[in-house]
C-alpha positions as CSV (number, residue, x, y, z in Angstrom):
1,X,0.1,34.1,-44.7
2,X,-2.4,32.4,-47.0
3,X,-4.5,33.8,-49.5
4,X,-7.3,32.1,-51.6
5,X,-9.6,32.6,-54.2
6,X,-13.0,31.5,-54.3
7,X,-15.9,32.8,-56.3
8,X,-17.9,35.5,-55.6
9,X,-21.2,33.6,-56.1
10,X,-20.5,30.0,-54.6
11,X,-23.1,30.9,-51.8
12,X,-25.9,31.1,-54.2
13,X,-24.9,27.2,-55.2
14,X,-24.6,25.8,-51.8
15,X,-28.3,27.0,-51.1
16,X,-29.3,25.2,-54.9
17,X,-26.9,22.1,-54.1
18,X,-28.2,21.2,-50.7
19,X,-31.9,21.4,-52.1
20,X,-30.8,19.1,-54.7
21,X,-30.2,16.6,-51.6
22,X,-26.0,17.0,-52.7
23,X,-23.8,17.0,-50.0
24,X,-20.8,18.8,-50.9
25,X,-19.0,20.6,-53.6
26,X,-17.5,16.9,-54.7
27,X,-21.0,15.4,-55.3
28,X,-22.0,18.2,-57.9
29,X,-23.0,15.4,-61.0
30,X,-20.4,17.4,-64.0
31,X,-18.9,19.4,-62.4
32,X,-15.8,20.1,-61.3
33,X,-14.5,23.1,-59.0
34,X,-10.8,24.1,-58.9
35,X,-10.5,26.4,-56.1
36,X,-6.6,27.1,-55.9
37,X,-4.7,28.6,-53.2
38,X,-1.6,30.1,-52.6
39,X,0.4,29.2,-49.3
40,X,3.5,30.7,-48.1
41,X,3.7,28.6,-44.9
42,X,2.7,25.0,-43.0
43,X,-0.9,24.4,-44.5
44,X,-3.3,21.5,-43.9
45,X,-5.9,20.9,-47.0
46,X,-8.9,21.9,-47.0
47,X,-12.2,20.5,-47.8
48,X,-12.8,22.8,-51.1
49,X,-9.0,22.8,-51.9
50,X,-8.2,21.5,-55.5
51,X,-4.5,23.3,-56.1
52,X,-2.4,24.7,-53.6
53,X,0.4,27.2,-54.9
54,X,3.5,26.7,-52.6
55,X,5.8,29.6,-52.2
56,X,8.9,28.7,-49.9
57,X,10.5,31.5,-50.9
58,X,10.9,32.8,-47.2
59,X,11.3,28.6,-45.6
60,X,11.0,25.7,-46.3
61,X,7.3,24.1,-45.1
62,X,4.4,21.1,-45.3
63,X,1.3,20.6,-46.9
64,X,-0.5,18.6,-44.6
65,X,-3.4,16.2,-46.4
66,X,-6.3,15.8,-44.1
67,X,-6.9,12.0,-43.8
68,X,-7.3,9.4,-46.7
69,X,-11.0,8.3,-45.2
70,X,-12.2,12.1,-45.4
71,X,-11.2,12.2,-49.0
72,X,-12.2,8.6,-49.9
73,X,-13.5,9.0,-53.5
74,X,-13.1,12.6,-54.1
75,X,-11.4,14.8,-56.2
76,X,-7.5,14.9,-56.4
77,X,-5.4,17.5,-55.0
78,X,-2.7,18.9,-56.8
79,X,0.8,20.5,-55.0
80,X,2.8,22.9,-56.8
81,X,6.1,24.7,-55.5
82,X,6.2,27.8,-57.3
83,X,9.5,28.8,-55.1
84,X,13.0,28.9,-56.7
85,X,16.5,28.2,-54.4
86,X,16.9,25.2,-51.9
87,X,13.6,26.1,-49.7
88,X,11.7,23.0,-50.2
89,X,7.9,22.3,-49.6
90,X,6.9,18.9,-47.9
91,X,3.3,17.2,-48.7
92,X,2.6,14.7,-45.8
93,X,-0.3,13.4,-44.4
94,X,-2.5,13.1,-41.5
95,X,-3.5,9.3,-41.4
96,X,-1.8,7.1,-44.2
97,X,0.8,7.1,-46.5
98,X,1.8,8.5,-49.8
99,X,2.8,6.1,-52.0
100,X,4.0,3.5,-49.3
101,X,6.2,6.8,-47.9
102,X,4.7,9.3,-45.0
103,X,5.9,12.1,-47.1
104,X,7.1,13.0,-50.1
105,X,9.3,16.2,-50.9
106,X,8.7,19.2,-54.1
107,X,12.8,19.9,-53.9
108,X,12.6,21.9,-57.0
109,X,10.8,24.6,-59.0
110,X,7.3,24.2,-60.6
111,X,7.6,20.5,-59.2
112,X,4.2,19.5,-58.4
113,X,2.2,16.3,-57.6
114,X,-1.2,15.4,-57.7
115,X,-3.0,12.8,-55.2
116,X,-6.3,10.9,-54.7
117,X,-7.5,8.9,-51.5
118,X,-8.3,5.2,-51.8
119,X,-10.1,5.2,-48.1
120,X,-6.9,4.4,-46.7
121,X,-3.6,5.7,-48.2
122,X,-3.2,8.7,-50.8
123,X,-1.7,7.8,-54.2
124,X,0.1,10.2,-56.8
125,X,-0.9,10.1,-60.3
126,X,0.7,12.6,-61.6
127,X,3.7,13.8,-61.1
128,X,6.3,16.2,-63.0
C-alpha cells in the first residue's frame, strides 16, 4: 500500500509550464518540487518522486530507481527508512549501479541516502 501527497493545484502549472515550452517538473528555472511519498512495500521511483518514506515495518522490501539515462541531470532522490527492528529496505536500480554496487541497503532506522544520475550510474551524496 502506497500513499502520496501531491498538491492540490499542480494541474494548473502543468498547463502554465508546457506553454512556457518546459518539459517537465525538473526544468521549472528556480524551482524546486519535493513531492514525498510514503511506501510500505516494493516501489519503483517515479518521475515526480523527490523523497520516498520507507516503512518496513510489516517486511523487508526495494526501492527500485528507474534508469540512470531517465534521470540524467535531474533532481536527486532521497530514501529514508522510517521502520524500527531488523526489516530492512533495499534501494537498487534498474540499469546501473550505485556507487560501483547494484544495491545498497537502509539496515537501520531514519537511515537514508540521497542519489543523483550521471547518464549512466547513480551516485550518493548524502548519506547519514
Amino acid at each position: 500500500m502506497t500513499s502520496s501527497y501531491l498538491p492540490e493545484d499542480v494541474a494548473e502549472y502543468i498547463g502554465v509550464w508546457a506553454d512556457a515550452g518546459l518539459r517537465s517538473f525538473d526544468t521549472m528555472p528556480g524551482w524546486l518540487p519535493w513531492f514525498a511519498i510514503a511506501v510500505t512495500a516494493a516501489y519503483t521511483v517515479q518521475t515526480l518522486d523527490r523523497v520516498i518514506l520507507a516503512d518496513a515495518t510489516a517486511g523487508a522490501f526495494t526501492v527500485t530507481l528507474p534508469t540512470a539515462v531517465d534521470r540524467n541531470g535531474q533532481q536527486p532522490i532521497t530514501i529514508k527508512r522510517v521502520n524500527s527492528g531488523a526489516n530492512a529496505v533495499t534501494i537498487g536500480s534498474t540499469s546501473g549501479t550505485i556507487d560501483g554496487s547494484a544495491t545498497v541497503s537502509l539496515a537501520s532506522q531514519y537511515s537514508c541516502k540521497t542519489v543523483i544520475s550521471d547518464g549512466t550510474n547513480w551516485h550518493i551524496v548524502m548519506s547519514f
